[in-house]
C-alpha positions in Angstrom: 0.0 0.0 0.0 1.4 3.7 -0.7 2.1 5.9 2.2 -1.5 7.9 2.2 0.4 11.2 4.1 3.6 11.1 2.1 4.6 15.0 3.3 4.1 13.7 6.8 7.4 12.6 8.5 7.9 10.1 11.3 9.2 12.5 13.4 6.2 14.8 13.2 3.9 12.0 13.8 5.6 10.9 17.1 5.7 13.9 18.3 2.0 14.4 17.5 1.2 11.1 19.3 3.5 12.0 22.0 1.7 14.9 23.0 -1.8 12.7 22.6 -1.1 9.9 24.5 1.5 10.9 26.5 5.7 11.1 25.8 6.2 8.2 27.8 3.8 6.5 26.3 4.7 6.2 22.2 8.1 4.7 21.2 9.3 4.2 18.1 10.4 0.5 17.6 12.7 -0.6 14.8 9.9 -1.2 12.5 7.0 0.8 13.9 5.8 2.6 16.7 4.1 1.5 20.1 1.4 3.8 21.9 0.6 2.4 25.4 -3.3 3.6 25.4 -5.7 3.3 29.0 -8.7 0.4 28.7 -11.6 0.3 30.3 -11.4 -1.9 33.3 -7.9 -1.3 33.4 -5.5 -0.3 35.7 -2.3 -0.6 33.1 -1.7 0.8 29.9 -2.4 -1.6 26.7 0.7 -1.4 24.3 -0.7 -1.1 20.7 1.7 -1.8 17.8 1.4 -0.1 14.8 3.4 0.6 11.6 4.3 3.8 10.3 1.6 4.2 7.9 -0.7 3.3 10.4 0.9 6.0 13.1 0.3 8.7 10.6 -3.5 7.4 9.7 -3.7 7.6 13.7 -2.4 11.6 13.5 -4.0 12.4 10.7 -7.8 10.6 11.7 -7.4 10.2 15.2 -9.7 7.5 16.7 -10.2 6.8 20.7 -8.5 4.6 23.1 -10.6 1.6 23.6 -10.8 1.5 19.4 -7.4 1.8 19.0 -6.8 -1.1 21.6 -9.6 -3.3 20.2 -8.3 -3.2 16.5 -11.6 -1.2 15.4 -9.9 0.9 12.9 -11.7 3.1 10.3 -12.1 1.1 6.8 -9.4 3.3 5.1 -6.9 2.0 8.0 -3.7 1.0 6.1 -3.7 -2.9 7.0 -0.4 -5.2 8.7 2.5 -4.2 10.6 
């Protein structure tokens, strides 16, 4: 699949994520990015892997938490990791 936000750079999405979710909570990984996002029911922080393509979608079209964490992603969501 083609990169959907070409113009958007990795480093602007983490930090865009970082201030969403929290700095100590996104990390870029060697071949994607991890967001630790709150559940419901939870006292812990659910780590959510997701490639780059998907970090930007998650910039660009954010979606909440408890989504994000149960793989309910919009039907435009770029697909594996």
């Amino acid at each position: 699949m083609i990169d959907p936000y070409p113009l958007m750079t990795v480093e602007y999405a983490l930090k865009a994520l970082k201030r969403r979710f929290g700095a100590t909570n996104v990390v870029r990984e060697q071949r994607g990015v991890c967001v630790k996002v709150k559940y419901r029911g939870r006292q812990d922080l659910v780590p959510v892997i997701l490639s780059i393509k998907q970090a930007k979608c998650l910039v660009a079209q954010p979606i909440n938490s408890e989504d994000l964490a149960d793989e309910k992603f919009p039907a435009d969501w770029p697909q594996g990791r």
